[in-house]
C-alpha positions, 0 to 999 in steps of 0.5 A: 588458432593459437600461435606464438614465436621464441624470438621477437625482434623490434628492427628500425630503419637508421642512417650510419655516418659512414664516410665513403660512399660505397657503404651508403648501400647498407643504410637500407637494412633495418637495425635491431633494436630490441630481442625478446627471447624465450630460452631455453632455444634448441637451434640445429644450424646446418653446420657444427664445427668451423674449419679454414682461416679468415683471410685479407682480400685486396679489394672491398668486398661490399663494392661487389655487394647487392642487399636486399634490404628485405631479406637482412637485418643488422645487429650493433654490437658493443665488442670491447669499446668497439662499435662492429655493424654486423648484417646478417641473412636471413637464412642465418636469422636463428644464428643473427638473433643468437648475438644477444646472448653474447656481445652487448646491443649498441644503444641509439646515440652510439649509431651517430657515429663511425663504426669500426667494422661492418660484417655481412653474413650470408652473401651470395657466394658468386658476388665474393668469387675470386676476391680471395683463396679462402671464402671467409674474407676481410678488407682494411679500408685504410683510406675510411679506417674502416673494415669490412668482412664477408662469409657467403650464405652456404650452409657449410658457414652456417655455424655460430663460430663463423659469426663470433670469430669473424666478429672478434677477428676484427676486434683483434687486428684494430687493437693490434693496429692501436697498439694494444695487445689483444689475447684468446683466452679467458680473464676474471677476477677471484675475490676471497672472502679475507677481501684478497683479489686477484685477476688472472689470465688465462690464455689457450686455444679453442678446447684448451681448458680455459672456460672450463677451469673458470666452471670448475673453480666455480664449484670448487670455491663455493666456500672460498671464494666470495665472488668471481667476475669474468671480464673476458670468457674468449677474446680481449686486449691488455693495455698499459695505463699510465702508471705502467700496469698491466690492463685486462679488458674483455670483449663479449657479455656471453660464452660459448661454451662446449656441452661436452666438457660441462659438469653434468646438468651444469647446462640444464641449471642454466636454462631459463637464459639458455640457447642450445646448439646442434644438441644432438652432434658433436661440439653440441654448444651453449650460448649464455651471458656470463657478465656485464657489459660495465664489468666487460669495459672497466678494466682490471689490474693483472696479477697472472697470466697462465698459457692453458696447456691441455695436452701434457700429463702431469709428473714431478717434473711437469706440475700443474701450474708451472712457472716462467722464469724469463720473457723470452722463456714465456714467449716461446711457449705462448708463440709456438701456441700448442694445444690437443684440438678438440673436435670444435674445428676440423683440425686434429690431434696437435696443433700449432697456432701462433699465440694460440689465435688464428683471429687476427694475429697471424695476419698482421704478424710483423706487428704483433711480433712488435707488441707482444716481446714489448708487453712480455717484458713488460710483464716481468718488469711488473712482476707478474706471475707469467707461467702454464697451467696443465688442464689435461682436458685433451687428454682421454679420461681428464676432460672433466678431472683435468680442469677440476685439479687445475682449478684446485691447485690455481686456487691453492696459488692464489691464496698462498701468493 
């Protein structure tokens, strides 16, 4: 009989440094070392959408934890110049594997040292019980500068968001603790064909328009733009070098993307390293790669950072890409964090989201407060070009118009600036 299979992994055993012993129990898990697959993959999880909040917890879940070593399988991933150890249950293997298509494999001599996260997906629900209100959980181990997460293995978590956002959720809240301001939205880089360049920031919740604006100027710009790099499709951090500018580093090698607001056939000339997801429900979604890991960690110079606003119609007062003209102007915008839910969590119509990220902000508030008035002054000081761009994709009739007009008029900008 013949036989075959669309993902082949080679998993090793490895022994972590960690530094306390409770975390010893997951040296027994194997590493992934290498993924074959064979897309396009055509997945249908138990679960399309993603609801609640991540929540801190006051004890460490791995204390509570029992891994069979035969029923998990870790994936190093590289997120941003983080190392974050995610294990994950063999009842999620197909949503495990999915990891490469999106955040970099770690390579061996970066496993010889602490991690700065560990994540384990698909724990028994009894050995998390009462640790926390919410069943999606997290830990600071101040003591072992570590942080460990825990979703149980029930199949209403059994969607891709569930990894990823944890995963970057834990991205955020060590650059917040660093000092560094981390951000949701989408970063690249636009060179023009006279060599002019700029890099722009896009920040926006879930469905705001941020991906889909980067698809569409894509297309728009095949005659204007000589290439475009993306450094960040979801989540990253902004720094500030020594000489004072404005730093943007990404954090994932891939998106995921919703099926529903591409350009029609935009997914099918993507195949060859596509993997689909619930293609027959709603929030049907895409993973693919989108760049490089180098172009990920390299760093670039930011020249405008745009709040993606998908709910306003647009008018003579209210144009498509629309100017700040002060810090604390910009800040209440981006604070209040506005934006016409999409469907792609269980939340509905307009909602509010503190800097429109729910992954790690929110929790560490005080800080984050700290961060973002001093980079927002910062910014001005700089001279970037701080505004909102209107993608209307919430908007009935616009979800594939909105983006291409603000695509247009973002690229008009650049060109004139």
């Amino acid at each position: 009989m013949r036989a075959g299979a669309e993902i082949a992994s080679i998993a090793t055993p490895r022994s972590i440094p960690f530094q306390a012993k409770e975390y010893e129990k997951l040296n027994v898990i194997p590493f992934i070392r290498q993924i074959l697959i064979y897309p396009p993959l055509i997945l249908n999880p138990p679960m399309n959408k993603r609801t609640g909040v991540f929540e801190r917890v006051s004890e460490n879940p791995l204390n509570r934890l029992s891994l069979n070593e035969k029923e998990w399988l870790c994936y190093p991933a590289k997120v941003g110049e983080l190392i974050i150890l995610i294990y994950f249950n063999q009842k999620f293997y197909e949503l495990g594997y999915s990891l490469c298509n999106l955040f970099e494999l770690a390579e061996d001599h970066e496993l010889t040292q602490r991690p700065d996260a560990v994540y384990c997906y698909g724990v028994d629900e009894k050995d998390i019980e009462g640790l926390g209100k919410s069943k999606t959980i997290f830990y600071d181990d101040s003591n072992n500068k570590m942080f460990v997460a825990a979703v149980p293995s029930n199949n209403e978590f059994g969607y891709f968001g569930y990894l990823k956002k944890m995963v970057l959720t834990l991205h955020n809240i060590i650059m917040i603790k660093r000092g560094i301001f981390p951000f949701h939205g989408a970063l690249l880089n636009l060179i023009l064909p006279n060599e002019k360049t700029a890099t722009i920031l896009l920040i926006g919740d879930t469905g705001a328009g941020k991906s889909e604006t980067i698809e569409a100027m894509r297309d728009l710009g095949k005659h204007e733009i000589q290439d475009m790099i993306i450094i960040a499709d979801d989540m990253g951090s902004i720094q500030i070098n020594a000489d004072g500018d404005i730093i943007g580093y990404g954090t994932e090698i891939g998106a995921f993307l919703r099926l529903d607001d591409l350009k029609a056939g935009y997914a099918f000339g993507q195949i060859d390293r596509t993997i689909i997801m619930s293609p027959n429900k709603t929030n049907a979604r895409i993973v693919l790669p989108v760049t490089t890991f180098d172009r990920v960690i390299r760093g670039h110079k930011i020249d405008l950072i745009l709040y993606a606003n998908n709910y306003d119609e647009i008018d003579e007062d209210h144009p498509i890409v629309e100017k700040f003209d002060s810090a604390e102007q910009a800040l209440k915008v981006f604070r209040e964090g506005t934006v016409m839910s999409k469907g792609t969590t269980t939340s509905t119509g307009i909602v509010h989201s503190y800097f429109a990220n729910v992954f790690g902000p929110p929790q560490y508030k005080e800080l984050h407060d700290q961060l973002a008035k001093k980079y927002f002054m910062e910014f001005y000081r700089k001279g970037l070009f701080v505004g909102q761009m209107r993608t209307r994709l919430g908007i009935a009739g616009y979800e594939r118009t909105g983006p291409e007009e603000a695509a247009k008029e973002l690229l008009k900008l650049i060109k004139d600036r």
